[in-house]
N, C-alpha and C positions, 0 to 999 in steps of 0.2 A: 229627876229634876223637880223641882219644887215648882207649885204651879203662879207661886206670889212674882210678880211682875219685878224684877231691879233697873235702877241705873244701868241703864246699856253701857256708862265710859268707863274708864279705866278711871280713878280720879284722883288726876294728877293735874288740875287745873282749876284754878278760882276763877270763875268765870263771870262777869257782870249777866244780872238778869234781863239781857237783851236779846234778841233777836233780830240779826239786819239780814236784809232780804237782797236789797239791790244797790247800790252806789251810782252818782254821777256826778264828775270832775273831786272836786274834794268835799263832796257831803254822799253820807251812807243813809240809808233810811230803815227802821224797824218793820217788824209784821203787825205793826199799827198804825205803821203810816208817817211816822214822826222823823225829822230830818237831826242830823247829827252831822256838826263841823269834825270831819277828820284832820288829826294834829299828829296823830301816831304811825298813819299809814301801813298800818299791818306788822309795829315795829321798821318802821323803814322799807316792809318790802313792796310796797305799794308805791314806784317812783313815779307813776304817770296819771296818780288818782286811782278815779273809778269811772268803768266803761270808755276809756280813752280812744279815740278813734284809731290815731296810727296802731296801738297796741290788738286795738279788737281787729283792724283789717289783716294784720300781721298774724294773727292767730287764725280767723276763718281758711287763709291762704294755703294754714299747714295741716287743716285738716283732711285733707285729702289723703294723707299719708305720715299716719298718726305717730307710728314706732317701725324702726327697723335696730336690730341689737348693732352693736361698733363692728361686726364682723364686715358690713358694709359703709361706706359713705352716706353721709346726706347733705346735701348744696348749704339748708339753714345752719346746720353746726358747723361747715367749713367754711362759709361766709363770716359766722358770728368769734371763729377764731382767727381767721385771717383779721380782723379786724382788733379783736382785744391785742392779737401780737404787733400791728403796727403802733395801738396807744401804749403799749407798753414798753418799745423798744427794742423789740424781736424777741420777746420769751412765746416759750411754749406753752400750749395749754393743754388741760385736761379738764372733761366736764362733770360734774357729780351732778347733786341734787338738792345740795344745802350749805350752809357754811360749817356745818359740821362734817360733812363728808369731805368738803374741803381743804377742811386742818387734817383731816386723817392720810388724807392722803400725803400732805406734805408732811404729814410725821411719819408713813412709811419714808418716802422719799430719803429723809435728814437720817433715818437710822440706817439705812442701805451706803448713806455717801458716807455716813462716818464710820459705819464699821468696818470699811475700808480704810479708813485711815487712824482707825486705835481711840476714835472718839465718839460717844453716842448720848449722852447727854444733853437736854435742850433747856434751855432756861428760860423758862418764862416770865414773864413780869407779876407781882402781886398783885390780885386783884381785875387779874384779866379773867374774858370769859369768850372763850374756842369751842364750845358745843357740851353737851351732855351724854354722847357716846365717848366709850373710856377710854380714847386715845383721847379725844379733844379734852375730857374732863379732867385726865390727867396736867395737862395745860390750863386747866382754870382752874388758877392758884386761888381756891376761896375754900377756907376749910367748912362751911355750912354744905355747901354744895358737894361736895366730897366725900365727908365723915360717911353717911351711912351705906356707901358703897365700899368702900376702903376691902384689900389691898388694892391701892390704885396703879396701873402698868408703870414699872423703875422708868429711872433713866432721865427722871424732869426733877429740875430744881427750878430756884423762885431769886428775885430781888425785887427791891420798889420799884415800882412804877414812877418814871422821873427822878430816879436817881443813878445817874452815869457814874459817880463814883466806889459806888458801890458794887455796881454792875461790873467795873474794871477790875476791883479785888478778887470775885466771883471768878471771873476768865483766869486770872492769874492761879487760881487753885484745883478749877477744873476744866477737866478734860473734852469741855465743850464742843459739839457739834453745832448748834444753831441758837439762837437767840429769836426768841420768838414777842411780838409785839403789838398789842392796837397802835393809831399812829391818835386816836382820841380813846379813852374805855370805855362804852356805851354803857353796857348792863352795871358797873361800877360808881353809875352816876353822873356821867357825862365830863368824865378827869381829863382835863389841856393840861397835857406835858410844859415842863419848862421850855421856853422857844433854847432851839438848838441841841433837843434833847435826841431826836432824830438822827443829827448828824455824829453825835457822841458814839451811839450807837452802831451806827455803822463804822463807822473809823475802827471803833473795839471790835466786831467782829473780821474787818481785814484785818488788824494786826495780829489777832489770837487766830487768822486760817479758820475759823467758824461761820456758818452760813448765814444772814440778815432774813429772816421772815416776818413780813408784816403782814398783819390780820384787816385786812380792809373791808371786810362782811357789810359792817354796820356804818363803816365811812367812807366806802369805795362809792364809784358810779354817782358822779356830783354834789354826793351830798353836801361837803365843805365847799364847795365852789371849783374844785378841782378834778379831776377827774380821778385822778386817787392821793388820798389826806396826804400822804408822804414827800406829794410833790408841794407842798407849804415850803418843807424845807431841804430840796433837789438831792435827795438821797434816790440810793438806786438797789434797791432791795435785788437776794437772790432768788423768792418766792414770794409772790403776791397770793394773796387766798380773795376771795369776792365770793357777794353771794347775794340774797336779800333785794337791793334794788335794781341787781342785773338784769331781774326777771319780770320786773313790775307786777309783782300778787304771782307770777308762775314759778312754782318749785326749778332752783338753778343754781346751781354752785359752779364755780372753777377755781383751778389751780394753776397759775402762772410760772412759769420758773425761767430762768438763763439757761440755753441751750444746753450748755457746758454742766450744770447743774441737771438736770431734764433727763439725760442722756444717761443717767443713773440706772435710769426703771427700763427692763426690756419685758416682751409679750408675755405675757400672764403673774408679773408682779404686782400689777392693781386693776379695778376696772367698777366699769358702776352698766348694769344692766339697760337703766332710764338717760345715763350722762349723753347730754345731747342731742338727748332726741327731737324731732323736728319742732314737734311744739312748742318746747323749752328754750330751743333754738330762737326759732319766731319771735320768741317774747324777747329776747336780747337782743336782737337786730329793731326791735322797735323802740325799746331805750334807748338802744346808740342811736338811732335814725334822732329824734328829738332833744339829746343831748346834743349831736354836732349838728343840727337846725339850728342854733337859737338857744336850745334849753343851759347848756351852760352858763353863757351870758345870762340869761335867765337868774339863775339862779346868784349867779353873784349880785345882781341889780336887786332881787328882794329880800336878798337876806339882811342887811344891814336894816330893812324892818321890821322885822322882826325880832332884831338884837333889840332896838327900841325901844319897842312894844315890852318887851319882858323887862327893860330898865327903870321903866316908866312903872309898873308894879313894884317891882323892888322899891323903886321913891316913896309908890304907896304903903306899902307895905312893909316900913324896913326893920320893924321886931321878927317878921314873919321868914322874911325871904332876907335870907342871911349871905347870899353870893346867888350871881347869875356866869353861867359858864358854859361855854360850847365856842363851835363855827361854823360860816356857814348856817343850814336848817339843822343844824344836830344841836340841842338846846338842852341845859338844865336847871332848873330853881332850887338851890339847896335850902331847905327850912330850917327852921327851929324846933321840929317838933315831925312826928311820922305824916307822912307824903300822902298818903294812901285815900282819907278823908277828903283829902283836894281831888286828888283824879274823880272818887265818888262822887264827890259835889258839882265838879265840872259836867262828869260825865248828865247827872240828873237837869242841869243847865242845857245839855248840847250839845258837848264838845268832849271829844273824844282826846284825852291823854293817856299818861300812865304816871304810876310811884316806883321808881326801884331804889338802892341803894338802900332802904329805910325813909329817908328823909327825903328825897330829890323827885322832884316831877320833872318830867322828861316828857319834851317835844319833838316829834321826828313830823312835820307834816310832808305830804305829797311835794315832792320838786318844781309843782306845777300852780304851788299857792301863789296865791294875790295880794296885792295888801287889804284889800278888801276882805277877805277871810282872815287877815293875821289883825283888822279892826274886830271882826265879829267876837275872834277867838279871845285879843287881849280884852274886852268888858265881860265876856263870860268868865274867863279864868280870873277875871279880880271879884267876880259876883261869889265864884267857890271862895278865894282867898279871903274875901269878908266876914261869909258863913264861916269858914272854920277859926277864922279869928276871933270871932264873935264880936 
């Protein structure tokens, strides 16, 4: 070994030159002391802020008894499933540790129920994003993200995103298993389906006997005001995936399915070492616990200001910010020009967002924002939009 010092990471991330040490409610603070309005919440996975009480009492609880493997029960994962299967309508669950481990598992699942019946094929929408290990990548229809891993696992085909009639030709040529879907696209830029696009959807998969999977990762657990995006428009999916805000900042995936569906996978067809485990547990049980207090309602009460607040920019700014688009706290500012200089700009102001898509700033804040923070937020994020306007 050479004695010259390197990069200890792997470097697979552009990371801002910051340092946050501690968090509390929705501001983060650096190893210099400086506070920072959180809008992104860890991507979303941060639903109860920072240092949240019920979240922190609910975690201290389960330390006592940190991991036991699935060969046994523990009271916090059979509580936190008994519970997702009454909000869901009596599906089953199964727990991972990500929203990626989540799609994978439902993509074992769809290839198990189809090759039973002569169909294995999943179709995903263009432009969706299901994780970066190679089952989910294979379902995230974005040839950037793809190309340099390629052969990518058969068996996934693609159509537009918000387009049912397209989707319908698609079933009529193949031999479809499942249809897989965000019910908003997050990492794609913040894309609202045409209303009723949902229920298009489902209908085409009961007629074509193929399975309805929706990807609720980044939209599930309140974020649009609902408790998951799909009930906007009272469809009833055969596999729910979630993951992200289930956990509030704790690594936690699950996989929801219809009995009848579920009952596909028997003892050593899949399995996850960590899914479940007490900790991870804890942290779901204290999501739900302040979702059904209050935070729901919550959330639908504040979010209409911060649709507002980002309208009210748009007015200022209407060379700049060419569409505002989301629901709910899931939020996007489509520009005229690349995103990325905003987030910088913001981030140097304050406030914590992000650019994806190329063009679009994207706001996920804590479920637990105020308008107070969404005043802070909207004059700093016009402070970036000036700067880069110039």
């Amino acid at each position: 070994m050479s004695g010259e010092q390197t990069d200890p990471w792997v470097p697979i991330y552009r990371r801002f030159p910051v340092t946050l040490v501690r968090g509390e409610g929705l501001r983060v603070y650096d190893d210099h002391g400086r506070a920072y309005w959180d809008f992104l919440a860890g991507i979303g996975a941060s639903a109860l802020g920072h240092n949240h009480p019920g979240l922190r009492a609910r975690l201290e609880g389960a330390l006592s008894l940190l991991h036991t493997s699935n060969y046994f029960h523990n009271p916090a994962a059979e509580a936190l499933a008994a519970r997702l299967q009454a909000l869901s309508g009596g599906m089953q669950v199964y727990f991972g540790n990500s929203g990626a481990e989540a799609n994978e598992a439902a993509i074992k699942l769809v290839r198990k129920w189809g090759r039973a019946r002569g169909r294995t094929v999943i179709l995903a929408a263009r432009g969706g994003f299901h994780g970066r290990t190679m089952g989910a990548l294979a379902a995230t229809r974005q040839p950037a993200l793809q190309d340099p891993f390629r052969p990518m696992l058969e068996g996934f085909d693609e159509f537009p995103f918000g387009d049912a009639t397209t989707l319908a030709a698609k079933l009529e040529e193949t031999p479809a298993a499942a249809v897989l879907i965000e019910p908003i696209q997050g990492e794609n830029g913040v894309v609202v389906p045409p209303a009723g696009f949902l229920r298009e959807v489902e209908r085409l998969c009961r007629d074509h006997g193929c399975l309805f999977l929706v990807d609720e990762v980044q939209t599930g657990m309140g974020r649009t005001g609902f408790w998951f995006a799909h009930q906007a428009e009272e469809v009833h999916p055969d596999v729910i995936l979630l993951a992200k805000g289930l956990g509030g900042g704790v690594p936690v995936g699950a996989m929801l399915a219809r009995p009848e569906v579920a009952a596909t996978l028997v003892p050593g067809d899949h399995g996850s070492t960590f899914g479940g485990n007490p900790l991870a547990a804890a942290a779901g049980l204290a999501v739900l616990d302040w979702l059904e207090e209050g935070g729901l309602r919550h959330v639908q009460a504040v979010a209409p200001a911060l649709e507002a607040a980002l309208r009210r920019l748009q007015a200022r700014f209407p060379a700049l910010v060419r569409e505002v688009r989301g629901r709910g706290l899931m939020w996007g500012l489509v520009l005229d020009r690349p995103s990325a200089p905003v987030a910088a700009a913001a981030l140097e102001r304050g406030l914590i967002i992000n650019a994806t898509a190329g063009n679009v700033v994207r706001l996920l804040p804590p479920l637990v924002v105020d308008e107070e923070a969404i005043l802070a937020a909207e004059a700093l994020l016009g402070e970036a939009l000036a700067a880069v306007a110039g």
